[in-house]
C-alpha positions as CSV (number, residue, x, y, z in Angstrom):
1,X,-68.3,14.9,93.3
2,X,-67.1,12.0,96.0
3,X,-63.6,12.8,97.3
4,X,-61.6,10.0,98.7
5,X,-59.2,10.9,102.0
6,X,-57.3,8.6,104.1
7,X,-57.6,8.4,107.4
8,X,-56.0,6.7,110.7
9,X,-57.3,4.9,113.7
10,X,-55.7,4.9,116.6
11,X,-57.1,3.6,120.1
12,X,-57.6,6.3,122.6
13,X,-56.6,5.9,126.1
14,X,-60.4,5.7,127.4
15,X,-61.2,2.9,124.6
16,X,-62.3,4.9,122.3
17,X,-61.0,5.0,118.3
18,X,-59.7,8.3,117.6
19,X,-59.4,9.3,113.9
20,X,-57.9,11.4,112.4
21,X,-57.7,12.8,108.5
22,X,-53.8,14.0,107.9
23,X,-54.2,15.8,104.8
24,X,-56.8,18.2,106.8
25,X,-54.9,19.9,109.7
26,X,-57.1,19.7,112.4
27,X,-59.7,17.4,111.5
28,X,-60.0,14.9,114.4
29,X,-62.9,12.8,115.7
30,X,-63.7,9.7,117.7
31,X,-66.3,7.0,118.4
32,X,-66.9,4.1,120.6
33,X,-66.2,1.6,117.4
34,X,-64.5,1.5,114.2
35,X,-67.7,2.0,112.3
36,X,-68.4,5.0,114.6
37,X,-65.7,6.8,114.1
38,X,-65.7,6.3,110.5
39,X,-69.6,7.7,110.7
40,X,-68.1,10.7,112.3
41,X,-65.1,11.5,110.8
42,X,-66.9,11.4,107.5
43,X,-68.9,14.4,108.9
44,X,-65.9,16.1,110.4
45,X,-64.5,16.2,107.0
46,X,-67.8,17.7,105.1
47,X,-68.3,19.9,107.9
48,X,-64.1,20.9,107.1
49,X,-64.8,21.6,103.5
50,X,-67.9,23.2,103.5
51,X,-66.1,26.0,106.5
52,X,-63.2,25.9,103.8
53,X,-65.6,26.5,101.2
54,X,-67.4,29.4,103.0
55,X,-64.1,31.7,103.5
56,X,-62.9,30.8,99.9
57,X,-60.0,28.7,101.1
58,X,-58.8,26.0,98.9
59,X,-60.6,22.7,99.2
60,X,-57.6,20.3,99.2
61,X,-54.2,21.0,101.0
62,X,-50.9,20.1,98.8
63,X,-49.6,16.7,99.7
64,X,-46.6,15.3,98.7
65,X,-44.9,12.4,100.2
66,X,-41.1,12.2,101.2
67,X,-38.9,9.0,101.2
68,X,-37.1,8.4,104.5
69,X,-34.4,6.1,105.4
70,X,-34.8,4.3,108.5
C-alpha cells in the first residue's frame, strides 16, 4: 500500500536542499538538488517505517492541525 507524506524543502547553508518529513519526528535528509533529496527522503521514510515496524510501533504518528491567529 502507497502512503502519501508531505514534506518541506528548505536550502541548507552549504547549498544543499534539506528535507524534512514533519509528521515523522526525526526523519531528515538532504541532496544536492530538488530531485535528490526527494530520491532520498523517500528512502529515509521506508527505512523510518520499516524500524517502526520492527519494534511494533505504530506506523503513522497522530496529526491534527491547529488554527492560529497571526
Amino acid at each position: 500500500m502507497a502512503m502519501r507524506f508531505p514534506v518541506i524543502l528548505t536550502k541548507g547553508e552549504d547549498g544543499y536542499i534539506v528535507v524534512e518529513c514533519p509528521v515523522l519526528p526525526g526523519c531528515v535528509s538532504q541532496g544536492k538538488t530538488r530531485e535528490e533529496a526527494l530520491v532520498n527522503i523517500r528512502e529515509a521514510i521506508e527505512l523510518y517505517l520499516e524500524t517502526r515496524e520492527v519494534y511494533e510501533l505504530p506506523a503513522v504518528l497522530e496529526v491534527a492541525e491547529v488554527e492560529v491567529s497571526v
